[in-house]
C-alpha positions as CSV (number, residue, x, y, z in Angstrom):
1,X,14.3,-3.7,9.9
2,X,11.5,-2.3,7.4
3,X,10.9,-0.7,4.4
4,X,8.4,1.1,2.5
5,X,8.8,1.0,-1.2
6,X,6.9,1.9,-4.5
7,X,6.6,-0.6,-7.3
8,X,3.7,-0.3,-9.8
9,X,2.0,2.2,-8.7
10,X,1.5,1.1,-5.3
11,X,3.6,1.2,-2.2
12,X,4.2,-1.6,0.1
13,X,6.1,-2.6,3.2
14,X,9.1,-4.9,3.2
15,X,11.0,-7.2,5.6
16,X,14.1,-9.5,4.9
17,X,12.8,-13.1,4.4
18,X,9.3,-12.0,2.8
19,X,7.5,-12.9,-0.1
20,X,6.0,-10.0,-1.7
21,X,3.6,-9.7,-4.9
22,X,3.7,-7.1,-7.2
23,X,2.8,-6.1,-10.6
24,X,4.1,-7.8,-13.1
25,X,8.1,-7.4,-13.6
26,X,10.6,-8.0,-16.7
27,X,13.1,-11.4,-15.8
28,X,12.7,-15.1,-15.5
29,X,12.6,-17.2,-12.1
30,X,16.3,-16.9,-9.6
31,X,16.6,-13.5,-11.6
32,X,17.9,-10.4,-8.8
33,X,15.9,-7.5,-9.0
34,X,16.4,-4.0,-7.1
35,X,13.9,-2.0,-5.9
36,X,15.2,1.5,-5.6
37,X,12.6,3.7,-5.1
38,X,12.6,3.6,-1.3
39,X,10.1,5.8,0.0
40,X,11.1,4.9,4.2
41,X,13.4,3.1,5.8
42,X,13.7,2.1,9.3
43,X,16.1,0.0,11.0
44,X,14.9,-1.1,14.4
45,X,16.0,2.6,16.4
46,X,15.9,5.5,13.9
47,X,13.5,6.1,10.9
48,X,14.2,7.3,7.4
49,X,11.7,9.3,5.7
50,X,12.9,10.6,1.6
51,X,11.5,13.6,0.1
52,X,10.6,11.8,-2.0
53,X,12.9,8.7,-2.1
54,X,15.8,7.7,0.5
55,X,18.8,8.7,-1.2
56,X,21.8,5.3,-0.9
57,X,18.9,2.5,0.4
58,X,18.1,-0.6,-2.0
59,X,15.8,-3.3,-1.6
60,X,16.7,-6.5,-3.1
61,X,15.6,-9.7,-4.1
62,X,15.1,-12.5,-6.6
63,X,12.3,-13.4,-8.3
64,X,10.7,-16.6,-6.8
65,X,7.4,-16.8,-9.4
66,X,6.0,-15.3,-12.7
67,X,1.9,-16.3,-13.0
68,X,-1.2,-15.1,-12.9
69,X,-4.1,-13.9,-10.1
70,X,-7.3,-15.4,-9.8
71,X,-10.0,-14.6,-12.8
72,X,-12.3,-11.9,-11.8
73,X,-15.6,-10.9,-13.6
74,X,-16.3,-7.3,-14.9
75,X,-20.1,-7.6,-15.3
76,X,-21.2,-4.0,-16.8
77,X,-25.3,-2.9,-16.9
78,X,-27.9,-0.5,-17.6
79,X,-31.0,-0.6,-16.5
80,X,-34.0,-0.7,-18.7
81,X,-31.6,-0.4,-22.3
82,X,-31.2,-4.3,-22.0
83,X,-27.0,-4.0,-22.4
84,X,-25.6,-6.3,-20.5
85,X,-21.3,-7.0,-20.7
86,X,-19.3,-9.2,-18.9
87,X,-15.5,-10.0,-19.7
88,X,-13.3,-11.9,-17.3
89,X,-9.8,-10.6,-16.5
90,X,-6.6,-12.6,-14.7
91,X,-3.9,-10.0,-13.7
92,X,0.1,-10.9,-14.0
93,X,2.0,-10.7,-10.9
94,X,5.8,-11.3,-9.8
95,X,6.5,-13.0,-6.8
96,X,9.9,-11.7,-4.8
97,X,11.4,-13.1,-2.0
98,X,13.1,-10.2,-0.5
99,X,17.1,-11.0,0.4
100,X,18.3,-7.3,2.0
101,X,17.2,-4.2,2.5
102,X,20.2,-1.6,3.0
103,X,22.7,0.7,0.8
């Protein structure tokens, strides 16, 4: 049992047990959250597409950790103008363990 589901602007597929990244989400750690936009659902012999969501399908879970990614380096440049920028940038994430998938 699988599902596909959209969360911060990017879609990504689910199983029961998993621990899933995602952009960064309003709550403290043990907190439930609900994802609800289920884009496809599928639960071992039929599929569910929506158009554009499956109607009566959650995706739940609690929230397992609240940090940050790894620091990555914007380095910006242009030749022969001697400009040269670089800034650093750590993005915030939410870390779900996900408990059910179903109505």
């Amino acid at each position: 049992m699988y599902a596909v589901i959209a969360t911060g602007g990017k879609q990504y597929k689910v199983e029961k047990g998993e621990i899933l990244r995602v952009e960064k989400l309003p709550g403290e750690i043990g907190e439930e959250v609900s994802f609800d936009n289920v884009l496809m659902f599928s639960d071992g012999e039929k599929v569910r597409i929506g158009q554009p969501a499956v109607e009566d399908i959650a995706v739940r879970g609690h929230i397992v950790e609240q940090g940050k990614a790894k620091k990555i380096i914007v380095f910006k440049y242009k030749r022969r103008k001697k400009f040269r920028k670089t800034q650093g940038h750590r993005q915030q994430f939410t870390a779900v363990k996900i408990d059910s998938i179903g109505s």
